[in-house]
C-alpha positions in Angstrom: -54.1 10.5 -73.1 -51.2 9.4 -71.4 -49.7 13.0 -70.6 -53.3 13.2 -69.0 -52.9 9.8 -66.7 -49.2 11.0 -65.5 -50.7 14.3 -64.5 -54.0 13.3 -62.3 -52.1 9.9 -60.8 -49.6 12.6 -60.4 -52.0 14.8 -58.1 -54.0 11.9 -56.7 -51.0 11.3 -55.1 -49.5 14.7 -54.1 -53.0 14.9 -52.0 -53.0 11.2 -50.3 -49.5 12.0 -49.4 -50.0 15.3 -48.0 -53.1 14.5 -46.3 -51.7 11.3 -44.6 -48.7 13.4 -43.8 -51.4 15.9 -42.2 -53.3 13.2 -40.0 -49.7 11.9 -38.6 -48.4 15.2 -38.3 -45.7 14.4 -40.5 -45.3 17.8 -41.1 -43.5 19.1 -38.4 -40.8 16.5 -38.9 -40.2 17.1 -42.3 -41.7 20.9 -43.3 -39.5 21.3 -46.1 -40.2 18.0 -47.5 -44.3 18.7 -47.2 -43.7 22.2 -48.4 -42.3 21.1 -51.1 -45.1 18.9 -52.4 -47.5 22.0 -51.0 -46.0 23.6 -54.0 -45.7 21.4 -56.9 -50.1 20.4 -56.3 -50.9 24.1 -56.4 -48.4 24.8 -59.4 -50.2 22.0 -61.0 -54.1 23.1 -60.5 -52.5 26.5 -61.4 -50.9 25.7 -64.8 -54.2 23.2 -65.7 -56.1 26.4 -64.8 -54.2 28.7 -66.9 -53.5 26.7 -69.8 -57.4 26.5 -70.1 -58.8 29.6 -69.3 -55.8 32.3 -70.0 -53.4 30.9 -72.4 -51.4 33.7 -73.3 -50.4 33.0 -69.6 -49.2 29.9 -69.6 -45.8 29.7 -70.8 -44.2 32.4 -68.6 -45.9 31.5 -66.1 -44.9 27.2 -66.8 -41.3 28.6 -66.6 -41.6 30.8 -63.4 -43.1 27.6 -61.5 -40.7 25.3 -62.7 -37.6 27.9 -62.2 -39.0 27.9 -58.0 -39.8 24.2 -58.5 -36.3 23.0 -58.8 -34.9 24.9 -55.9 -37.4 24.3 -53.5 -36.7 21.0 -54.4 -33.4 21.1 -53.8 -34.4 21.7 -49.8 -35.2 18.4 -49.1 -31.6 17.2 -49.8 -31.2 20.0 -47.0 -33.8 18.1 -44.9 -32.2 14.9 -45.4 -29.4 15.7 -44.2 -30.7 17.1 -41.3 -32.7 14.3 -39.8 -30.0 11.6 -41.3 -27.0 13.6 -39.4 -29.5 15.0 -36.4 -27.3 13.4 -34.1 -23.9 14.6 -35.5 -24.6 18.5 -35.1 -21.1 19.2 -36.3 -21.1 17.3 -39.3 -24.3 18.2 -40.0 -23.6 21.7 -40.6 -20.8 21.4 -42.4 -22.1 19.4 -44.8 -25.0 21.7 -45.3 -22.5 24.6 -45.4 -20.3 23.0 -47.9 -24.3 21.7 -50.3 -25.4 25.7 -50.4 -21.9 26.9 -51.3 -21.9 24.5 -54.3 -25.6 25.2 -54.8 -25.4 28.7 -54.9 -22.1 28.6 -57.4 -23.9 26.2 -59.7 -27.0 28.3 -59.8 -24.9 31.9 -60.0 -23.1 30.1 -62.8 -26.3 29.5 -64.9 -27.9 32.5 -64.2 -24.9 35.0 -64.4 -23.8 33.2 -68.0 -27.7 34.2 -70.0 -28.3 37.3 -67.8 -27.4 39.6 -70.8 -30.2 41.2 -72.3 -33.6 42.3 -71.5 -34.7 39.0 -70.7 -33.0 36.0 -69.2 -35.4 33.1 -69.3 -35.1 31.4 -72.7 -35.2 27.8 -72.5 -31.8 27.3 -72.6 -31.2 28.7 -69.0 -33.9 26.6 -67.2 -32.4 23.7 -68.9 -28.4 24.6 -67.7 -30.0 25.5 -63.9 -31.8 21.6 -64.1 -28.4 20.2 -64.9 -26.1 22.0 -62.6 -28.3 21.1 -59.6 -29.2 17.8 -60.6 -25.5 16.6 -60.9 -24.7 18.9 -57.5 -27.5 16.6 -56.1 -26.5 13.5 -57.2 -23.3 14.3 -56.2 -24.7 15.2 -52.8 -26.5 12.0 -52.6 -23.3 9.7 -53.2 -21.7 11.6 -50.5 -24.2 11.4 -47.4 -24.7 7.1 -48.7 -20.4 7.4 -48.0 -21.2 9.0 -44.9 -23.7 7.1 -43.5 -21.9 3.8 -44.3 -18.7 4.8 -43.1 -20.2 5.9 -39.2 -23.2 3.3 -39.4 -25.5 6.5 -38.9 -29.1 5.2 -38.0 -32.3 6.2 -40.6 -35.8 4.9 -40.0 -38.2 3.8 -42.6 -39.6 7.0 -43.3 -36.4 8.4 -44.0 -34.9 5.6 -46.0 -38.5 6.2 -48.2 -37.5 9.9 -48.4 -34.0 9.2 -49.9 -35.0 5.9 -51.8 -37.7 8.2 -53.4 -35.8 11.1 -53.8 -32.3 9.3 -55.1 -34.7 7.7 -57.6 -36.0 10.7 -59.3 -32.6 12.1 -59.0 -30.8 9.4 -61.2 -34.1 9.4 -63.6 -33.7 13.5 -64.1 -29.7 13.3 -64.7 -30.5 10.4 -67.4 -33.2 12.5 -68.9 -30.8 15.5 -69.2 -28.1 13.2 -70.6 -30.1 11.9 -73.0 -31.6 15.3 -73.9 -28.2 16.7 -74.6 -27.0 13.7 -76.7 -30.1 13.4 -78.9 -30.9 16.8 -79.1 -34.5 16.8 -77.9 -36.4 16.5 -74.9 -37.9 13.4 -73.2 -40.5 14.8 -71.4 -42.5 11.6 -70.0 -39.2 11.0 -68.6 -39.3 12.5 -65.6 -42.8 12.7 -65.2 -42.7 9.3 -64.7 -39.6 9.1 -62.7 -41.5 12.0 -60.4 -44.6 9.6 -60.0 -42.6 6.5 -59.0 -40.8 8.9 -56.1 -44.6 9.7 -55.1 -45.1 6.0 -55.0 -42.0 5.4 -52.9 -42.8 8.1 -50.5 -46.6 7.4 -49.9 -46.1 3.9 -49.1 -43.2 5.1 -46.5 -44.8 7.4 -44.8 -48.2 5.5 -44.7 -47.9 4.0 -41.5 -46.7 5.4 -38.1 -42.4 4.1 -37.9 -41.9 2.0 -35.0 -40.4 3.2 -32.5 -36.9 1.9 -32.9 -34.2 1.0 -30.2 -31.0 1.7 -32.5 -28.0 0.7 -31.5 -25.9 3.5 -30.2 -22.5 3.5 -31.8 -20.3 3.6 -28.9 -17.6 6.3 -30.8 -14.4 5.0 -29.9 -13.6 8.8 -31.3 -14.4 12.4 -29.8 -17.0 14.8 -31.2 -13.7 17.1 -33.5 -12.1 13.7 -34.6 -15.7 12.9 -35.7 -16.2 15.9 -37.5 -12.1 15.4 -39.2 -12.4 12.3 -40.6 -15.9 13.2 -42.2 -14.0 16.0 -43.8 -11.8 13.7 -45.3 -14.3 11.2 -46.8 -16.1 14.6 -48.1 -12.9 15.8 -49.4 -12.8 13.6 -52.9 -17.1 14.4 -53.2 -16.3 18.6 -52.6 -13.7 18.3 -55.5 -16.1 16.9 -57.7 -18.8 18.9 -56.8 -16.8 22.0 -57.7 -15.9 20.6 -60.7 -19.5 19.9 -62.3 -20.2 23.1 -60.8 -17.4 24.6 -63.1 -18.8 22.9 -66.1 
């Protein structure tokens, strides 16, 4: 009964979200974020589909959508970046340059350490792919909050909603995985749950039109390449940890 309420208040939402998202043309704004959620509705109606009428099809089938799931997901740390740093083109890149280098290493590493043998999908690898990237994003999270505060970067409402939602389901997943390594066994509702609050967050954000803001220009007392130094530097300590929990 209740894995039955999580999954239609699940898709109840995916649909008001995407079609509010549709009406303010939301979409071209933030593609991979609507993409995203494109996905995970028709995953959904496809699994229910499957696990109804062709059985047998299921499980393979659960672990290929959940394999594309995760990375896809991953994008929309990508898009926040890019519309939280849109007016910093230089540190913008490189800190999307520096998130796929540690995304791809932490993904190579799970996939690269079970490829052995016929098949490579066992449990066991989806579960070491979830953790890699989840820490990566958390990681990723921390740093763009460091970066933000430090250069008093402007976000509207809709993006604050984005990253509430998103940092929520984040710090939910890691938990979940922690918990799952310590007690042995999985907690499921865990981040089903955690996935329907983010869905909560984000269609109340994005319900209304943002306002059309007058945001205070920082007047940078600093050129464009000093700019882009010093945000190395705050990185720095956030790059060394991310290559170390992409080295666990």
């Amino acid at each position: 009964m209740l894995t039955q309420i999580i999954w239609w208040s699940g898709n109840v939402l995916e649909v008001l979200l995407l079609v509010r998202g549709i009406q303010l043309n939301w979409i071209k704004r933030f593609p991979l974020f609507y993409s995203y959620h494109v996905f995970i509705l028709l995953e959904s109606l496809l699994l229910f589909g499957l696990y109804s009428w062709a059985p047998r099809m299921y499980r393979p089938s659960w672990w290929t959508c959940q394999f594309a799931g995760i990375l896809l997901g991953s994008l929309i740390l990508f898009e926040i970046y890019r519309v939280a740093l849109g007016r910093y083109p230089g540190t913008a890149r490189m800190a999307r340059n520096l998130l796929g280098f540690v995304f791809a290493m932490a993904l190579a590493k799970a996939l690269v350490g079970h490829s052995y043998g016929a098949f490579w999908w066992p449990a066991r690898t989806y579960a070491e792919v979830e953790r890699n990237l989840r820490v990566v994003q958390a990681f990723a999270i921390l740093a763009l909050i460091i970066v933000m505060v430090a250069y008093r970067i402007p976000r509207g409402r809709h993006l604050k909603g984005i990253f509430a939602g998103y940092g929520l389901f984040v710090a939910l997943s890691v938990m979940e995985l922690t918990l799952s390594t310590f007690f042995g066994k999985s907690f499921t509702y865990t981040s089903a749950i955690a996935y329907n609050l983010a869905l909560c967050i984000w269609a109340v954000a994005l319900w209304a039109p943002e306002k059309q803001e007058e945001f205070a220009r920082t007047a940078p007392s600093e050129d464009h390449l000093t700019l882009i130094s010093r945000a190395k530097e705050d990185l720095e300590p956030v790059r060394l940890g991310l290559r170390g929990a992409a080295g666990r």
